[in-house]
N, CA, C and O atoms as a printed pandas DataFrame, in Angstrom:
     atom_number atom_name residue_name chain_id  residue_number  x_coord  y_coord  z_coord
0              1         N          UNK        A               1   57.100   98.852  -31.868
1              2        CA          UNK        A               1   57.294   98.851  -30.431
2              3         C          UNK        A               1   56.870   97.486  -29.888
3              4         O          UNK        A               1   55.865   96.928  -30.330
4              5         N          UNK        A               2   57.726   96.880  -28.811
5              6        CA          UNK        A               2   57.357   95.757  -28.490
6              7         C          UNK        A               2   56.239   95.604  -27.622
7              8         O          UNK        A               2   56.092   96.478  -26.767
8              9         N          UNK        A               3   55.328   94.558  -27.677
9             10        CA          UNK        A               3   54.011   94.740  -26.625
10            11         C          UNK        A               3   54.360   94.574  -25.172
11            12         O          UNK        A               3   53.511   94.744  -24.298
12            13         N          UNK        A               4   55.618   94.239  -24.905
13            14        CA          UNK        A               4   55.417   94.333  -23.277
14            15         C          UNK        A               4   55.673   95.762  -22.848
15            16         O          UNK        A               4   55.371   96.136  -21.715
16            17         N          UNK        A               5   56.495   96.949  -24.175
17            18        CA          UNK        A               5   56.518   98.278  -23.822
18            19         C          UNK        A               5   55.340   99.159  -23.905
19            20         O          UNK        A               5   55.390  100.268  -23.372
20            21         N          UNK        A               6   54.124   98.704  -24.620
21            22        CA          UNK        A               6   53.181   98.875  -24.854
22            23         C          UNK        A               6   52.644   99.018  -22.942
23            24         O          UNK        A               6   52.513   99.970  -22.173
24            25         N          UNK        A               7   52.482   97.665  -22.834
25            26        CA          UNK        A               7   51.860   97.125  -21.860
26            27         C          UNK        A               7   52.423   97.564  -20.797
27            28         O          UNK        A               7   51.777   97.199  -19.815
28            29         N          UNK        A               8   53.283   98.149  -20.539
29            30        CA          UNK        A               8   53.963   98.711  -19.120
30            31         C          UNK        A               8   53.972  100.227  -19.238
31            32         O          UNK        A               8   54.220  100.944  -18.269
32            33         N          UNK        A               9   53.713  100.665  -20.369
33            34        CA          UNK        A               9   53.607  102.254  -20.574
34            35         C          UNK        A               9   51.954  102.691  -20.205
35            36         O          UNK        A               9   51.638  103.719  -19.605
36            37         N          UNK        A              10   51.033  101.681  -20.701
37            38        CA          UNK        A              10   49.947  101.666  -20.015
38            39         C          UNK        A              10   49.015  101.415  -18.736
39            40         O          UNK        A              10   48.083  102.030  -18.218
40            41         N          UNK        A              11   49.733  100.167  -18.458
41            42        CA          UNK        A              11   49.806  100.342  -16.843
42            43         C          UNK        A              11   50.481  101.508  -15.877
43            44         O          UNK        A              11   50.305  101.757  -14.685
44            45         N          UNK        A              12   51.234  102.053  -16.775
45            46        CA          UNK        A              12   52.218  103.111  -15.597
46            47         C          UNK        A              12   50.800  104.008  -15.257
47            48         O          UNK        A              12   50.177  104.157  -14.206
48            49         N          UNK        A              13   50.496  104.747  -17.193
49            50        CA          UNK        A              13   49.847  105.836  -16.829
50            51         C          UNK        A              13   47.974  105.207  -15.674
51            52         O          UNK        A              13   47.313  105.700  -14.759
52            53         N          UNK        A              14   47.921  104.178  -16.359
53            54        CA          UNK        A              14   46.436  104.024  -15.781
54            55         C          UNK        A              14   46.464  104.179  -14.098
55            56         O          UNK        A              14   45.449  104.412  -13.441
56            57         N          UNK        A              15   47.889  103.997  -13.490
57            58        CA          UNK        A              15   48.114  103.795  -11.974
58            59         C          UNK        A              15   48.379  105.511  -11.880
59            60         O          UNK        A              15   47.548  106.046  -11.146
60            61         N          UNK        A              16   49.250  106.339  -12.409
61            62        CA          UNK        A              16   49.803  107.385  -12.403
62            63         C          UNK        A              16   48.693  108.454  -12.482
63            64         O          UNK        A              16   48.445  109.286  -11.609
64            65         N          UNK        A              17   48.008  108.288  -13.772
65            66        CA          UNK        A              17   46.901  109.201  -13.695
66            67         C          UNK        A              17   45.554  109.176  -14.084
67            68         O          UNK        A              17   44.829  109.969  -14.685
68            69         N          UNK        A              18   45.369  107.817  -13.480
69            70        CA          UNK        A              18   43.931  107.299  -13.428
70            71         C          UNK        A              18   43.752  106.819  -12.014
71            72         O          UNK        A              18   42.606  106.409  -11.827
72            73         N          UNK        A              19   44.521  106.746  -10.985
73            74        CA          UNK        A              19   44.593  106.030  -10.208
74            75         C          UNK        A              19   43.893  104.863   -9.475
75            76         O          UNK        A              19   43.382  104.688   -8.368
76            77         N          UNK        A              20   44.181  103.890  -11.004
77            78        CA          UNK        A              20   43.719  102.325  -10.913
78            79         C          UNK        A              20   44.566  101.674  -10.185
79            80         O          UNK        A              20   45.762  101.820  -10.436
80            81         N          UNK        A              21   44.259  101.029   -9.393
81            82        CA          UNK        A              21   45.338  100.277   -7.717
82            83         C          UNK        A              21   45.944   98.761   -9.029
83            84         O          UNK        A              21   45.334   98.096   -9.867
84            85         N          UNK        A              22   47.278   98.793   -8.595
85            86        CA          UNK        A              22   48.031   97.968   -9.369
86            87         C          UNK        A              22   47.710   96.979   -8.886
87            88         O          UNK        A              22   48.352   96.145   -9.524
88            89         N          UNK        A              23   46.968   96.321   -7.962
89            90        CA          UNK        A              23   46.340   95.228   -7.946
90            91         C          UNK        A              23   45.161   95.233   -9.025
91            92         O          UNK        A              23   44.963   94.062   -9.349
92            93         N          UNK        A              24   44.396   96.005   -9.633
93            94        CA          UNK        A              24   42.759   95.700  -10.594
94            95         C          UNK        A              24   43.473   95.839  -11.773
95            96         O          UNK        A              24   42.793   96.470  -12.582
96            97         N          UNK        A              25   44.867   95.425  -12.344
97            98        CA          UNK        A              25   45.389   95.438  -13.616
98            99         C          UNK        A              25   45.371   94.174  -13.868
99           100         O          UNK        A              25   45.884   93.440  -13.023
100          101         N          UNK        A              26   44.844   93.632  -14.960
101          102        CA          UNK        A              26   44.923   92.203  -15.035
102          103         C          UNK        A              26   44.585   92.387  -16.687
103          104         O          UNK        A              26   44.151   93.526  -16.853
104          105         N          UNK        A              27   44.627   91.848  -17.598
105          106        CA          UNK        A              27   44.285   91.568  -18.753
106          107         C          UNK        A              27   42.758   91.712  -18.903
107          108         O          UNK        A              27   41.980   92.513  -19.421
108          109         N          UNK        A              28   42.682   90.336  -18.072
109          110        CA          UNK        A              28   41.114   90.168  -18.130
110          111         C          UNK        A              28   40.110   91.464  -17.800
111          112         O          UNK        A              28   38.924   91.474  -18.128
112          113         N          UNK        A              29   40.811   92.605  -17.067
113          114        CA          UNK        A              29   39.922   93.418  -16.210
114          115         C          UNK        A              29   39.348   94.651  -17.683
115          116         O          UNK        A              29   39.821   95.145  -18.707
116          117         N          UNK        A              30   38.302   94.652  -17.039
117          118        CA          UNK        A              30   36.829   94.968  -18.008
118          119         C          UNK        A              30   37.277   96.656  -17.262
119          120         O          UNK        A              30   37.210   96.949  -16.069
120          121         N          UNK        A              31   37.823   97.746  -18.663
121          122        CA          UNK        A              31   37.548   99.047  -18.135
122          123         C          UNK        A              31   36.664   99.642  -17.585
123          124         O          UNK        A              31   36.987  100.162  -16.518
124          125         N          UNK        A              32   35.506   99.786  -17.956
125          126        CA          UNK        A              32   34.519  100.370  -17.235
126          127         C          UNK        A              32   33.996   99.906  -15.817
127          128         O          UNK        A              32   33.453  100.721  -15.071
128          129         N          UNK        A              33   34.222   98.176  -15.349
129          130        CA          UNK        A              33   33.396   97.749  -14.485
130          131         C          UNK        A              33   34.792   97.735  -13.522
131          132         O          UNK        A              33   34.793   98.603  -12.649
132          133         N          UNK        A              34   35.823   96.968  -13.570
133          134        CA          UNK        A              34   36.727   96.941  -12.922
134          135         C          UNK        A              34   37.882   98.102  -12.652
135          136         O          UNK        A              34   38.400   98.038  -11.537
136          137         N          UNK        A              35   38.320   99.088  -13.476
137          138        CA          UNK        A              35   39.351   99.673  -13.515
138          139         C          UNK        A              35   37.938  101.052  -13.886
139          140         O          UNK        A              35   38.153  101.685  -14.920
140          141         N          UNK        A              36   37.067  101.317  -13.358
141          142        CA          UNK        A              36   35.935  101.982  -13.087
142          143         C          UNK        A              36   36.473  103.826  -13.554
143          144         O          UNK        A              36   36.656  104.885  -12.954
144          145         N          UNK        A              37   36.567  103.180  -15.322
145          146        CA          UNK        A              37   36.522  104.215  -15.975
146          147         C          UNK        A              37   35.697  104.741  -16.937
147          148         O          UNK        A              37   35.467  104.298  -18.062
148          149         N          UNK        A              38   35.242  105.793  -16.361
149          150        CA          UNK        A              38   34.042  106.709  -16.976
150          151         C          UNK        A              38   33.941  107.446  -18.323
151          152         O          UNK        A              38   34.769  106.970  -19.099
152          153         N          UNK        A              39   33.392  108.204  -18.747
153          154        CA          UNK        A              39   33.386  108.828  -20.070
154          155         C          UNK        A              39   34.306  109.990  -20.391
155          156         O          UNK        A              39   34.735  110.365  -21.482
156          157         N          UNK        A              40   34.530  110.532  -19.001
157          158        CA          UNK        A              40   35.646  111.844  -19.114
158          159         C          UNK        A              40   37.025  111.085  -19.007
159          160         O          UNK        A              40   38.052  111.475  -19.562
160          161         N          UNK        A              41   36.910  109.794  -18.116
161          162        CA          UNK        A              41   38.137  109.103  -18.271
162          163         C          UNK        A              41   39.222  108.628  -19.635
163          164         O          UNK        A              41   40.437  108.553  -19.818
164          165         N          UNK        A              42   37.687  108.318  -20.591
165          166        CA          UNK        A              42   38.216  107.473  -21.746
166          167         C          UNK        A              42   38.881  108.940  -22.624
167          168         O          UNK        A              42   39.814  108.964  -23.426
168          169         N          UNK        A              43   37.904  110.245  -22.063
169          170        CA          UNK        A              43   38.454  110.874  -23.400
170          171         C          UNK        A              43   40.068  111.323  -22.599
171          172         O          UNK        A              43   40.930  111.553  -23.447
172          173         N          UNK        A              44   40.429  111.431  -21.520
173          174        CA          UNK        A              44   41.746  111.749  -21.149
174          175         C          UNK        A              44   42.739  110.394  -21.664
175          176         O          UNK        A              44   43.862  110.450  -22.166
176          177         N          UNK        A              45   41.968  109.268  -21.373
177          178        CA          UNK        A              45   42.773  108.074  -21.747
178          179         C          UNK        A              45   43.220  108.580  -23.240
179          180         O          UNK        A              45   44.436  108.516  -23.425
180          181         N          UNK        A              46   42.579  108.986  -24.141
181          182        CA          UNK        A              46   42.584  109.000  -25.520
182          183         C          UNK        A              46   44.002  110.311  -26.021
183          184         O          UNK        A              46   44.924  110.198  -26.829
184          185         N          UNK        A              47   43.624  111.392  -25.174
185          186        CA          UNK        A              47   45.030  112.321  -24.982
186          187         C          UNK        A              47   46.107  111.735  -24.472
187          188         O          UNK        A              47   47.141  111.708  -25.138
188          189         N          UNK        A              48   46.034  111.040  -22.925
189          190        CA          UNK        A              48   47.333  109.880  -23.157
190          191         C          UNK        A              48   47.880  109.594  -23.501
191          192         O          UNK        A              48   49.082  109.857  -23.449
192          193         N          UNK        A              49   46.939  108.360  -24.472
193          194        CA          UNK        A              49   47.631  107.531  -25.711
194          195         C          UNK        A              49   48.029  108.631  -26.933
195          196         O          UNK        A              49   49.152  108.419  -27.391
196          197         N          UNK        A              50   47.451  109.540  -27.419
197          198        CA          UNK        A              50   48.349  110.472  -28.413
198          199         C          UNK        A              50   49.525  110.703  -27.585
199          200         O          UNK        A              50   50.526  110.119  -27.998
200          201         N          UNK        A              51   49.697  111.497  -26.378
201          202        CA          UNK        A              51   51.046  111.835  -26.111
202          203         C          UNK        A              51   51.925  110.791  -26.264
203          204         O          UNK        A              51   53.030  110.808  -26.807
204          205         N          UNK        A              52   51.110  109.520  -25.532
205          206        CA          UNK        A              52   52.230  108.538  -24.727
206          207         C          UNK        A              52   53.134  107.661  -26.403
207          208         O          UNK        A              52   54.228  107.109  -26.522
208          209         N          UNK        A              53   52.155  107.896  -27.273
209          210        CA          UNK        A              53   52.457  106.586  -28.198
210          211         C          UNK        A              53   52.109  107.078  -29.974
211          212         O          UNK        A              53   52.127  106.418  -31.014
212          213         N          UNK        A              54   51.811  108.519  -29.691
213          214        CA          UNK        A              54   51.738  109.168  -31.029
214          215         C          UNK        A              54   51.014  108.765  -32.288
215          216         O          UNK        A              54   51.234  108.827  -33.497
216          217         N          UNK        A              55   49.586  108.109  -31.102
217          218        CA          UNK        A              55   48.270  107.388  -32.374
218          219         C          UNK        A              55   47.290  108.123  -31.975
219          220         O          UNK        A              55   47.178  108.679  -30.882
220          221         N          UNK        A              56   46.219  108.137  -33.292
221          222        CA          UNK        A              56   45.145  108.939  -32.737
222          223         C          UNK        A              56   43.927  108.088  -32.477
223          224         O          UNK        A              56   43.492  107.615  -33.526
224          225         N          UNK        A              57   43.382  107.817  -31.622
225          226        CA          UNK        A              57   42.143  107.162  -31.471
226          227         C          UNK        A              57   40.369  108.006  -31.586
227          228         O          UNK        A              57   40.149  109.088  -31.040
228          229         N          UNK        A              58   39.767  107.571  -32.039
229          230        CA          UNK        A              58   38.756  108.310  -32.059
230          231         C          UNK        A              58   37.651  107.047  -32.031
231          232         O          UNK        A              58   37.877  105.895  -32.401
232          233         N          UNK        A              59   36.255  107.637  -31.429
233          234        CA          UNK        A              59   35.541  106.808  -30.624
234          235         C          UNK        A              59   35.450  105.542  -31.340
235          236         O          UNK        A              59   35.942  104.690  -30.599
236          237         N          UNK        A              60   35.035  104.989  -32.482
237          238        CA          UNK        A              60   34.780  103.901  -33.194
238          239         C          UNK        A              60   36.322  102.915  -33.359
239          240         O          UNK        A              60   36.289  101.880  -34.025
240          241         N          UNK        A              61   37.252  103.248  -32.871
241          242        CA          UNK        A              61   38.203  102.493  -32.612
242          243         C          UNK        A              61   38.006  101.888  -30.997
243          244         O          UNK        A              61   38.788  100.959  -30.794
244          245         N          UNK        A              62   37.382  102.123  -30.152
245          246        CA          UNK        A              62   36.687  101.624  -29.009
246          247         C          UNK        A              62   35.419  100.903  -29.418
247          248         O          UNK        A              62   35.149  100.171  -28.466
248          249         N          UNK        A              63   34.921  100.820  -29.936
249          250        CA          UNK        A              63   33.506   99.408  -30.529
250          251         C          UNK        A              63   33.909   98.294  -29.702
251          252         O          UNK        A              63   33.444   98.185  -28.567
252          253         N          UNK        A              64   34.782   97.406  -30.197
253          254        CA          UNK        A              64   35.291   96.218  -29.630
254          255         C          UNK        A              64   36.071   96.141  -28.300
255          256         O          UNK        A              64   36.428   95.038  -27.889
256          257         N          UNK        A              65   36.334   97.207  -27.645
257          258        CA          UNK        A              65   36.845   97.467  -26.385
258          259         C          UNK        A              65   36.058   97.165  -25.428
259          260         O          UNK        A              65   35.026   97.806  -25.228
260          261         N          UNK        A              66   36.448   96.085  -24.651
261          262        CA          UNK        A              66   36.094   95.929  -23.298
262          263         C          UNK        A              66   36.855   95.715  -22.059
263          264         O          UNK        A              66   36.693   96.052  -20.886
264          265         N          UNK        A              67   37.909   94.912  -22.833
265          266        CA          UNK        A              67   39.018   94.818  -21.284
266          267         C          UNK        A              67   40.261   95.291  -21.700
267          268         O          UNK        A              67   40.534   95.733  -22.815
268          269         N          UNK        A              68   40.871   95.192  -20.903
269          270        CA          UNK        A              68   42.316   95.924  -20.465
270          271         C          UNK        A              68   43.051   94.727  -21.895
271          272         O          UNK        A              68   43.541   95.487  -22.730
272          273         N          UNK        A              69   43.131   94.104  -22.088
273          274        CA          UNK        A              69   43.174   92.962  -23.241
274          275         C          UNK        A              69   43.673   93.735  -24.431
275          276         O          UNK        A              69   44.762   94.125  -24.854
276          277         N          UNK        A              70   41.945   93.809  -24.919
277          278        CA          UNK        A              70   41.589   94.452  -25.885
278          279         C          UNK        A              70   42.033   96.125  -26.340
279          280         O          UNK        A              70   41.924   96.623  -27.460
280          281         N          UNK        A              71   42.635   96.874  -24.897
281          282        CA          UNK        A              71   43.233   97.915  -25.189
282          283         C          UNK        A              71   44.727   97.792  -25.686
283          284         O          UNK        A              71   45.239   98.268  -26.699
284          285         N          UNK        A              72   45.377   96.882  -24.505
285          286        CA          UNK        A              72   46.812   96.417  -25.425
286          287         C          UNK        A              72   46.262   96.223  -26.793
287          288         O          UNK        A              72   45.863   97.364  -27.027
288          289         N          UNK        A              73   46.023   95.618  -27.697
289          290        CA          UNK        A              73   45.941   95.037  -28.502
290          291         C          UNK        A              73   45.754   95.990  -29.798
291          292         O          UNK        A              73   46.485   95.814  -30.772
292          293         N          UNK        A              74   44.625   97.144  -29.796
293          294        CA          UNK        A              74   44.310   98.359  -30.084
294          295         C          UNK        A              74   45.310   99.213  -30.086
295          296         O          UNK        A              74   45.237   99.867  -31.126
296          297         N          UNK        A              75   46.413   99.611  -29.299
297          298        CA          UNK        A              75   47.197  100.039  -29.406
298          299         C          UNK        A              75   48.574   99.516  -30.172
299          300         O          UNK        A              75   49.516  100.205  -30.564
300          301         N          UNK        A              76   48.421   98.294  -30.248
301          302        CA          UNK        A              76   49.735   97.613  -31.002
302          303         C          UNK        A              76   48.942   97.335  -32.319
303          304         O          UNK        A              76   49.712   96.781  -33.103
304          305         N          UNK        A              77   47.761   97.496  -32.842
305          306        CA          UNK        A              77   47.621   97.681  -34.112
306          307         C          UNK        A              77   47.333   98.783  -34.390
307          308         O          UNK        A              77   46.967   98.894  -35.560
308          309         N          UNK        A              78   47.334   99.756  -33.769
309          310        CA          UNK        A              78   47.199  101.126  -34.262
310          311         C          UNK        A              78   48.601  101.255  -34.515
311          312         O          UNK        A              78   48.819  101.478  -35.705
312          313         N          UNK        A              79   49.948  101.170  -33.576
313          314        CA          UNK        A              79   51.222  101.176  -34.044
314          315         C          UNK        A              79   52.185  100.650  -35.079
315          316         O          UNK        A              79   53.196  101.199  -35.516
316          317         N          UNK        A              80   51.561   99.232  -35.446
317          318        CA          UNK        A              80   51.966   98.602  -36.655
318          319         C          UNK        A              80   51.948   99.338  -37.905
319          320         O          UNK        A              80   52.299   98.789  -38.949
């Protein structure tokens, strides 16, 4: 899958059903501090991404997660 489909399938849902304001989407933006997602957030984020993209994430694949970046990125090597 190409990363800009990646990257626009994730922005949809984070606006859709996280309701992160499509202005605090930025690469750089730090999930927890900026796009002010919590612990019940990440585990819905994590059902999401199984529906949205048919990978399974489980917590230690978040270690190195901090920004919106680093989640694209996580997701296009979980898909490879």
């Amino acid at each position: 899958m190409d990363k800009s489909v990646i990257i626009e399938k994730i922005n949809y849902f984070l606006v859709d059903e996280f309701e992160v304001e499509q202005g605090d989407i930025a690469p750089d933006a730090n999930l927890k501090d900026t796009l002010e997602l919590d612990s019940l957030d990440f585990v819905d984020l994590v059902v999401a991404i199984e529906a949205n993209f048919g990978v399974k994430l489980v917590g230690e694949d978040f270690k190195d997660v901090a920004t919106l970046q680093d989640f694209y990125d996580l997701i296009e090597h979980k898909l490879a």
